[in-house]
N, C-alpha and C positions, 0 to 999 in steps of 0.2 A: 740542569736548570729547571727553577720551579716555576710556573705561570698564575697567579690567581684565576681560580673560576667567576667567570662574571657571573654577580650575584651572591655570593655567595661569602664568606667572611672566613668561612673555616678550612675551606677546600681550598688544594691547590692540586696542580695537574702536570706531572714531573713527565719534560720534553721526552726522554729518552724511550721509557717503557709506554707514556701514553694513560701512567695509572692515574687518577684521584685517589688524594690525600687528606686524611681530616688531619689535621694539626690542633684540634680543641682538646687539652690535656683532661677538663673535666668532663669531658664528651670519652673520651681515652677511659678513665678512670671509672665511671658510669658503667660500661661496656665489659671490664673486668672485673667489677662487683655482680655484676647480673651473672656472665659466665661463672664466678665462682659460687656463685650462691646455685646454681641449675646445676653445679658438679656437687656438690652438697647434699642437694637435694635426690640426686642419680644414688649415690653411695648411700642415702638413708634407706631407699627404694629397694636396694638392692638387700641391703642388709638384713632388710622385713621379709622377703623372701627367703633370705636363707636362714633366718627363725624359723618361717611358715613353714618353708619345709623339712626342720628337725623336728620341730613339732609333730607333725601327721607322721614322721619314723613314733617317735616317740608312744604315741597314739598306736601304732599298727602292733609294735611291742607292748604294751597295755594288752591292746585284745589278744592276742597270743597267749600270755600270760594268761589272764581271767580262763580264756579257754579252756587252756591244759589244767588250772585249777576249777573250774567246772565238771571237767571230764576225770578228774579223780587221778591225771599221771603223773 
């Protein structure tokens, strides 16, 4: 059984567990655009990282290289 929160318009407070509930779909939907967009945002994050750091391999191989070719081997 669901009770209304006094005051309230979107919440209700389901007898059994004692939870509040928002029932507002574009409150719902809001909430799932934000989450999806900050996992978006994590995997962009992530993915600059893992350029950054093929690059500075990349880089360390560069000097390597230049080296042995400076040093004549």
């Amino acid at each position: 059984m669901k009770q209304k929160v006094e005051g309230q318009t979107h919440l209700v407070r389901d007898s059994k567990t004692n939870c509040i509930i928002n029932t507002s779909k574009s409150q719902y939907n809001e909430y799932i655009s934000r989450r999806n967009t900050q996992g978006e945002e994590k995997q962009k994050i992530q993915q600059l990282e893992s350029d950054l750091a093929s690059m500075k391999d990349d880089l360390d191989e560069i000097k390597l290289l230049l080296r042995s070719l400076a040093n004549g081997s």
